[in-house]
Kinemage of the C-alpha trace (Angstrom):
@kinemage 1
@onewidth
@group {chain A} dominant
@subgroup {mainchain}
@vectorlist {calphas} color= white
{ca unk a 1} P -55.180 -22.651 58.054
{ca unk a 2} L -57.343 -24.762 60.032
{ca unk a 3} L -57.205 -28.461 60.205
{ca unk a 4} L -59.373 -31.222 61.725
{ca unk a 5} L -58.039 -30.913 64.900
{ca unk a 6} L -59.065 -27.371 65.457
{ca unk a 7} L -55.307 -25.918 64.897
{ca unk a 8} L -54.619 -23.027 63.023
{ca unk a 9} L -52.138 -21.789 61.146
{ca unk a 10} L -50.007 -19.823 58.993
{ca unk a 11} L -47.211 -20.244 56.448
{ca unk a 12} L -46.123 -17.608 54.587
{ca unk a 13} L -42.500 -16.886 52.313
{ca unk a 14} L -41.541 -13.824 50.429
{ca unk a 15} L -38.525 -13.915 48.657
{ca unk a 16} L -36.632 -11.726 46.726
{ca unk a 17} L -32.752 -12.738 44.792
{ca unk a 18} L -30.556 -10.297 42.633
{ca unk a 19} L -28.041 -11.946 41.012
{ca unk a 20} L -25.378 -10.451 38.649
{ca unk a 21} L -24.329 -12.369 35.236
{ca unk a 22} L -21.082 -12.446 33.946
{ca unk a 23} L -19.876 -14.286 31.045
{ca unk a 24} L -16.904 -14.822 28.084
{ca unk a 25} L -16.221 -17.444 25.555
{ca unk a 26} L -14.328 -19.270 28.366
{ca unk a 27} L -16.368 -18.926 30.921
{ca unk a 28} L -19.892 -18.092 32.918
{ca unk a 29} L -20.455 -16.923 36.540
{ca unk a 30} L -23.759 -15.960 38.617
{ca unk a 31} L -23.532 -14.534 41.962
{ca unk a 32} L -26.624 -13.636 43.939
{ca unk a 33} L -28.087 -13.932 47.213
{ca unk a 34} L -31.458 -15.054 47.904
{ca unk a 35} L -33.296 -12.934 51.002
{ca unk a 36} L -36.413 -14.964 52.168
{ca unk a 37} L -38.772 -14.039 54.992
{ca unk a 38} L -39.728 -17.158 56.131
{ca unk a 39} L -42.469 -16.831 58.458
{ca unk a 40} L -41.370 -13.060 59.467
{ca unk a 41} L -37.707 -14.530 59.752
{ca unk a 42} L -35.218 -12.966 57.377
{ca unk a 43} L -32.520 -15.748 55.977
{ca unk a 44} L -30.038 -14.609 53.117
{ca unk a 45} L -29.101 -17.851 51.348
{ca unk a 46} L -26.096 -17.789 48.444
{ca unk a 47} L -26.978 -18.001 45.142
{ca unk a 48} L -23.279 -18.578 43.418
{ca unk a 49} L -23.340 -20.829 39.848
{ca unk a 50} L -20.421 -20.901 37.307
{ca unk a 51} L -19.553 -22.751 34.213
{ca unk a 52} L -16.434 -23.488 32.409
{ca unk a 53} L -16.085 -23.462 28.453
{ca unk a 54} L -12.947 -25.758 27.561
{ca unk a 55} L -12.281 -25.418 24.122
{ca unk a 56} L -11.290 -28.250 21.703
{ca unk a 57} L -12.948 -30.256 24.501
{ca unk a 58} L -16.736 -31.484 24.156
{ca unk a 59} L -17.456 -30.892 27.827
{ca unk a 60} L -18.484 -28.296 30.300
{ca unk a 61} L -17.444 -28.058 34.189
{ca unk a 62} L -20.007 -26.577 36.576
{ca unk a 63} L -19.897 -25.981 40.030
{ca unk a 64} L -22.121 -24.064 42.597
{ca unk a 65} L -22.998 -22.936 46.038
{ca unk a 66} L -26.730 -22.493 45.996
{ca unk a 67} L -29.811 -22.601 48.074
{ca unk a 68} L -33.582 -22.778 48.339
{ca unk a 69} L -36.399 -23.299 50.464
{ca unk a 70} L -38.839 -26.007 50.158
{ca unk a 71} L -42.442 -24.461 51.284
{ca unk a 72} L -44.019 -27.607 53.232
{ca unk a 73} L -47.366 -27.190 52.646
{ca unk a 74} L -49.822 -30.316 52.882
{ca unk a 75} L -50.237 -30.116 48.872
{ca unk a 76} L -46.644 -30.094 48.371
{ca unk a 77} L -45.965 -33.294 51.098
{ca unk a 78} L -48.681 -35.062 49.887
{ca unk a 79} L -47.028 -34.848 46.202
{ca unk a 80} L -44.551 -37.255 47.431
{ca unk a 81} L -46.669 -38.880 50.176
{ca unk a 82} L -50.199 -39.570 49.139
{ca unk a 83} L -50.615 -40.980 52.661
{ca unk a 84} L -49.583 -37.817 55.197
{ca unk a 85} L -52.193 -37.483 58.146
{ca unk a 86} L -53.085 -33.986 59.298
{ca unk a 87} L -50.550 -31.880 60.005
{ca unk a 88} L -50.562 -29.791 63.081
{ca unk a 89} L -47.863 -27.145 61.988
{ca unk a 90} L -45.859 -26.599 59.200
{ca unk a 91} L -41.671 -26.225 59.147
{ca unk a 92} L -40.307 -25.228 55.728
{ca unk a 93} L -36.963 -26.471 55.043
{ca unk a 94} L -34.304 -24.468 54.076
{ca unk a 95} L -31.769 -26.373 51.299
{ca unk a 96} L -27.772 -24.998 50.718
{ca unk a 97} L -25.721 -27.484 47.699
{ca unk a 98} L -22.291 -27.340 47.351
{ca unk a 99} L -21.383 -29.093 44.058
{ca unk a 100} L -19.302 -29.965 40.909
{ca unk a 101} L -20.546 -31.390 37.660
{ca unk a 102} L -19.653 -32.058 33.782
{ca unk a 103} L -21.775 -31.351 31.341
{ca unk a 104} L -21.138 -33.270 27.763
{ca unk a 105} L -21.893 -33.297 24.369
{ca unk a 106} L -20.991 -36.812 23.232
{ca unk a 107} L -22.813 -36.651 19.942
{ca unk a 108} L -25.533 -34.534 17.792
{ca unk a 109} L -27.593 -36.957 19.406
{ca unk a 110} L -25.967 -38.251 22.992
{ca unk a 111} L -25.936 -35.537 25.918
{ca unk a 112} L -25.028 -36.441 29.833
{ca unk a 113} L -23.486 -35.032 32.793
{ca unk a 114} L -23.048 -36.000 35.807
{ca unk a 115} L -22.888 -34.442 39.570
{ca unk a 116} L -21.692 -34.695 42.941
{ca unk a 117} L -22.256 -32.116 45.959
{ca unk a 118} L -23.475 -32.188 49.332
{ca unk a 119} L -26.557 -30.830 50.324
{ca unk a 120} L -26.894 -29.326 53.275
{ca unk a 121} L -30.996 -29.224 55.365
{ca unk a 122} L -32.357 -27.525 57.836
{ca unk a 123} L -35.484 -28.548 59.441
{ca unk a 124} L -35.760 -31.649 56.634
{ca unk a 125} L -39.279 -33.251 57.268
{ca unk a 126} L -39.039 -37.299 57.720
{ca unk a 127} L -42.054 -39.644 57.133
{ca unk a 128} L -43.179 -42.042 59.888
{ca unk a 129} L -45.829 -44.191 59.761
{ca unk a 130} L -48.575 -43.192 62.705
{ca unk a 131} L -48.045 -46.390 65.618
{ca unk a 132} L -49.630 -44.669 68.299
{ca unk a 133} L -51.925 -47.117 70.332
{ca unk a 134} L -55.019 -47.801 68.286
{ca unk a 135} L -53.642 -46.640 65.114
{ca unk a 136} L -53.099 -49.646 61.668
{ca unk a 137} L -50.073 -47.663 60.996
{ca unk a 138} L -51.171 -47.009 57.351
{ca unk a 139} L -51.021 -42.551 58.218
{ca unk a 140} L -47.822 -41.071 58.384
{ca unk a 141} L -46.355 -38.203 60.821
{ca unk a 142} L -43.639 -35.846 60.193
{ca unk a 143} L -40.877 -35.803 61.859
{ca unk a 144} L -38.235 -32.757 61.878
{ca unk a 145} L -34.740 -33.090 61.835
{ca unk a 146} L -33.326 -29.958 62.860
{ca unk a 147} L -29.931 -30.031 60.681
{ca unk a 148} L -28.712 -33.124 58.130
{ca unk a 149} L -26.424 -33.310 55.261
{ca unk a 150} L -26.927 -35.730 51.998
{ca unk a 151} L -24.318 -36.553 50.331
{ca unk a 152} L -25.348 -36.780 46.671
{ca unk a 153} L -24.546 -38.511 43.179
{ca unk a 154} L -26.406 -37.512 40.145
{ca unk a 155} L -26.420 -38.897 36.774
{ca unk a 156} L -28.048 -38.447 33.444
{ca unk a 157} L -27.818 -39.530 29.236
{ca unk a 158} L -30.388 -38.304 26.704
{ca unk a 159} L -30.298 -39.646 23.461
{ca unk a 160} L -32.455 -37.873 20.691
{ca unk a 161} L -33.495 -38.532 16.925
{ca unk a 162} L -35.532 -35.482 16.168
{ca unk a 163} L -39.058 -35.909 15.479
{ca unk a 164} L -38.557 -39.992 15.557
{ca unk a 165} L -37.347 -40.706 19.362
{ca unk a 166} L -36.302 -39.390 22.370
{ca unk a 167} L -34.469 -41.830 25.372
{ca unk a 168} L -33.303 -40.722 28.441
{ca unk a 169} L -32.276 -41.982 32.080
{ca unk a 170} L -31.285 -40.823 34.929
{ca unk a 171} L -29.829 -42.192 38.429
{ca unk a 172} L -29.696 -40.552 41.943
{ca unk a 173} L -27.560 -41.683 44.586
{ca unk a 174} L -28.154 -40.509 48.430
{ca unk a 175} L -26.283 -40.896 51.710
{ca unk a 176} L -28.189 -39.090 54.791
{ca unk a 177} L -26.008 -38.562 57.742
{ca unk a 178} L -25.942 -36.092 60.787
{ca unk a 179} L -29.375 -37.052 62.398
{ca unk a 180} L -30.064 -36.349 66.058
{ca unk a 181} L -33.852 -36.442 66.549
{ca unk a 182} L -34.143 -39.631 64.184
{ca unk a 183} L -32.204 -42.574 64.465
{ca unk a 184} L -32.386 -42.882 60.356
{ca unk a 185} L -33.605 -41.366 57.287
{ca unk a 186} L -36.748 -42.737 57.126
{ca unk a 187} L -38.650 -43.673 54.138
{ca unk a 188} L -35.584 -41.712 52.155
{ca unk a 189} L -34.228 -43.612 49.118
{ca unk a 190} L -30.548 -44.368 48.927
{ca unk a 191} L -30.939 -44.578 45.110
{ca unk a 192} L -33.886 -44.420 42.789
{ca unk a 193} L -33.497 -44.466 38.814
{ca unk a 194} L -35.339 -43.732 35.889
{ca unk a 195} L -35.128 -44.486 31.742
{ca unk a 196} L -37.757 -44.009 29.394
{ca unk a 197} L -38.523 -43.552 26.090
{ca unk a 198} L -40.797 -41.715 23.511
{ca unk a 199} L -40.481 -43.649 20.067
{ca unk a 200} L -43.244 -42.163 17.272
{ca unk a 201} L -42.735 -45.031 14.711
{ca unk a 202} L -45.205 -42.790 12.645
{ca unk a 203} L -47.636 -40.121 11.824
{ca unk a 204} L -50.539 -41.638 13.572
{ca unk a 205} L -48.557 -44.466 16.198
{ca unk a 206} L -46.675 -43.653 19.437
{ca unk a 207} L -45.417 -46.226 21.612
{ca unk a 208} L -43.786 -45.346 25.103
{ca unk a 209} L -42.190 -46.853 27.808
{ca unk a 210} L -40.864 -46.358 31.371
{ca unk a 211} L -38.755 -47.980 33.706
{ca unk a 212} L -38.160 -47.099 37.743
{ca unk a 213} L -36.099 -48.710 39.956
{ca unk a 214} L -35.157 -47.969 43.366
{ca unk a 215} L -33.166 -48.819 46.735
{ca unk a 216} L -35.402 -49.366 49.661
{ca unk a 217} L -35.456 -47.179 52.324
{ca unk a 218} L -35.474 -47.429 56.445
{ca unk a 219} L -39.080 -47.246 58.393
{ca unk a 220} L -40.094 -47.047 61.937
{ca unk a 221} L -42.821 -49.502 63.594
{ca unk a 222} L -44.636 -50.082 66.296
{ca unk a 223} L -42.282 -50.369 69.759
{ca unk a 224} L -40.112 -47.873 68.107
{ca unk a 225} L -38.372 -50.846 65.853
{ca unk a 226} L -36.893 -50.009 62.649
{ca unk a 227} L -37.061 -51.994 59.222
{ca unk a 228} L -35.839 -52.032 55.929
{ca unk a 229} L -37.876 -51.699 52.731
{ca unk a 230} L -36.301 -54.180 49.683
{ca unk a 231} L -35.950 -52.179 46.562
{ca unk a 232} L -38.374 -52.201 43.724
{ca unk a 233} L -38.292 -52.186 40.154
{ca unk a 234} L -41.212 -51.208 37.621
{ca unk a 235} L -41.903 -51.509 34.119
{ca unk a 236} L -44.421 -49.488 32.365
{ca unk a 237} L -45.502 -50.036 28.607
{ca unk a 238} L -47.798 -48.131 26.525
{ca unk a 239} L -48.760 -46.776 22.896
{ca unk a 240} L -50.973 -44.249 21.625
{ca unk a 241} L -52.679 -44.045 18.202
{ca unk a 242} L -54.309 -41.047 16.065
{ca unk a 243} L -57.073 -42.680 14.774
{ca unk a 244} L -58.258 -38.904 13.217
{ca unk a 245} L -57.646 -35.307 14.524
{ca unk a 246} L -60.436 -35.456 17.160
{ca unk a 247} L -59.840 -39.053 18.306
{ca unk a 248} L -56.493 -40.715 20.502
{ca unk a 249} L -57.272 -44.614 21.392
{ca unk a 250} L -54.440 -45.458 23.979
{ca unk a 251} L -53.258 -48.568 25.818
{ca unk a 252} L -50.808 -48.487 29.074
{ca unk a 253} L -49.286 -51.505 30.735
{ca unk a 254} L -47.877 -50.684 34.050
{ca unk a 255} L -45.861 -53.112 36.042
{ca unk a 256} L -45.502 -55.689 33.876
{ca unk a 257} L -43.059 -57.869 35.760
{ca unk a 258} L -46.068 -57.875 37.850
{ca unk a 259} L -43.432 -56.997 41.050
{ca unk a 260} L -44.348 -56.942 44.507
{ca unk a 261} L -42.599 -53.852 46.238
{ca unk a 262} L -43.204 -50.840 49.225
{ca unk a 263} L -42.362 -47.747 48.523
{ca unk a 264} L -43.832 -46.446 51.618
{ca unk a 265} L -44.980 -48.916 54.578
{ca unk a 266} L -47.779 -50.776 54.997
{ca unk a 267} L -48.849 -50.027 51.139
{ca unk a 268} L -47.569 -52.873 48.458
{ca unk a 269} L -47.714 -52.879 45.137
{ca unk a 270} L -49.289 -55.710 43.671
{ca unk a 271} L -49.597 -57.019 39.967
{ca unk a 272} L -50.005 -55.730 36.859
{ca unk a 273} L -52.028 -53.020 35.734
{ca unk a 274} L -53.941 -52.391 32.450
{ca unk a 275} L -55.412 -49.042 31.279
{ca unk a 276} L -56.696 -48.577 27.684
{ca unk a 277} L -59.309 -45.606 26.256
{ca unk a 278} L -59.455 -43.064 24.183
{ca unk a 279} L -59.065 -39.114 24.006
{ca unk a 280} L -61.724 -37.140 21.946
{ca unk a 281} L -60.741 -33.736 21.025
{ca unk a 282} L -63.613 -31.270 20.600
């Protein structure tokens, strides 16, 4: 690849996992391995999954020691970072969870589970806003930490009434620790949430809605001083109506606390937001 500063360069993974499937009425295990070349290095990763049937009991236990590598590409940062400068290399990051779950069937209608594991990285790519002299700060940098751990807490509820509404949420808890090369996790969340909600109160009407919520994060600034982000919180609203087979009219209201927050540095979030139009269908 070649960038605007005349570097070039390659990033290339191959990867190739067996895995072996065992299961009863009691139980399920996978074991596997996953061999990756990343880059011309060989890495064999685990790839070991199980779940527990307990009968008489509306729950499942799950546990795992798995792995994966995240290809950082500049289309998959900039997914997450809109705002990423040019990158001169690229580091993919190589991901190993240890974890434990439960997996449970409240209802016909109410399913959750919830998680907890530790998640081991190596080379794990940190956002920093760009202070070098001359710069507004509004670009980010990478920056690689070499080896980190997150200890993570992972929650979820779906509640369904098919063909009439679907609700769901979902929480995330994070705790970075182990840095070397960076004094924090920057721009990482220490908990972000989600719940929305799909309700079609009829043949032709759909109405919608989203909420996100989040724990601010840590960021570096100019003289090498570090801040904290405040959290945000964001309420979305919308409906969408059939007015014939060909023709959608829709109407979205996003933010409508109308909430100031950051989720990255330098780049607020102001007011609320109205969208409305309509999809034709040829």
């Amino acid at each position: 690849m070649k960038n605007g500063l005349q570097n070039r360069f390659s990033n290339n993974i191959s990867q190739f996992s067996p895995s072996l499937v065992y299961e009863t009425s009691v139980y399920k295990i996978n074991g596997g391995v996953n061999a990756i070349w990343n880059n011309g290095d060989l890495v064999c990763l685990p790839n070991l999954y199980g779940e527990l049937y307990l009968n008489n009991f509306p729950f499942i236990l799950q546990a795992g020691f798995v792995s994966k590598i995240n290809k950082n590409t500049y289309r998959n940062l900039t997914s997450v970072n809109p705002y990423l400068s040019v990158m001169k290399n690229q580091i993919n990051t190589l991901e190993t969870e240890y974890y434990g779950g439960i997996i449970s069937n409240i209802s016909k209608r109410i399913v959750a589970s919830a998680k907890a594991g530790v998640v081991a990285y190596k080379n794990y790519q940190f956002f920093i806003n760009d202070t070098a002299t001359g710069s507004d700060g509004k670009s980010f940098l990478l920056s690689n930490e070499e080896k980190i751990n997150n200890f993570r807490l992972q929650g979820d509820i779906t509640y369904t009434i098919p063909g009439k509404l679907m609700a769901n949420g979902a929480i995330t808890f994070n705790g970075f620790t182990g840095m070397k090369t960076n004094q924090k996790a920057w721009h990482t969340l220490p908990m972000e949430g989600r719940a929305s909600a799909r309700w079609n109160f009829n043949k032709k009407l759909l109405i919608k809605s989203e909420l996100y919520f989040f724990g601010g994060g840590h960021y570096l600034d100019k003289n090498n001083e570090s801040g904290s982000l405040k959290g945000g919180i964001d309420l979305s609203l919308g409906g969408e109506y059939k007015i014939n087979n060909k023709i959608n009219a829709f109407l979205d209201l996003n933010n409508i606390f109308g909430n100031k927050y950051q989720r990255w540095h330098n780049y607020p979030v102001y007011g609320l937001g109205i969208v409305a139009g309509a999809v034709m269908r040829f």
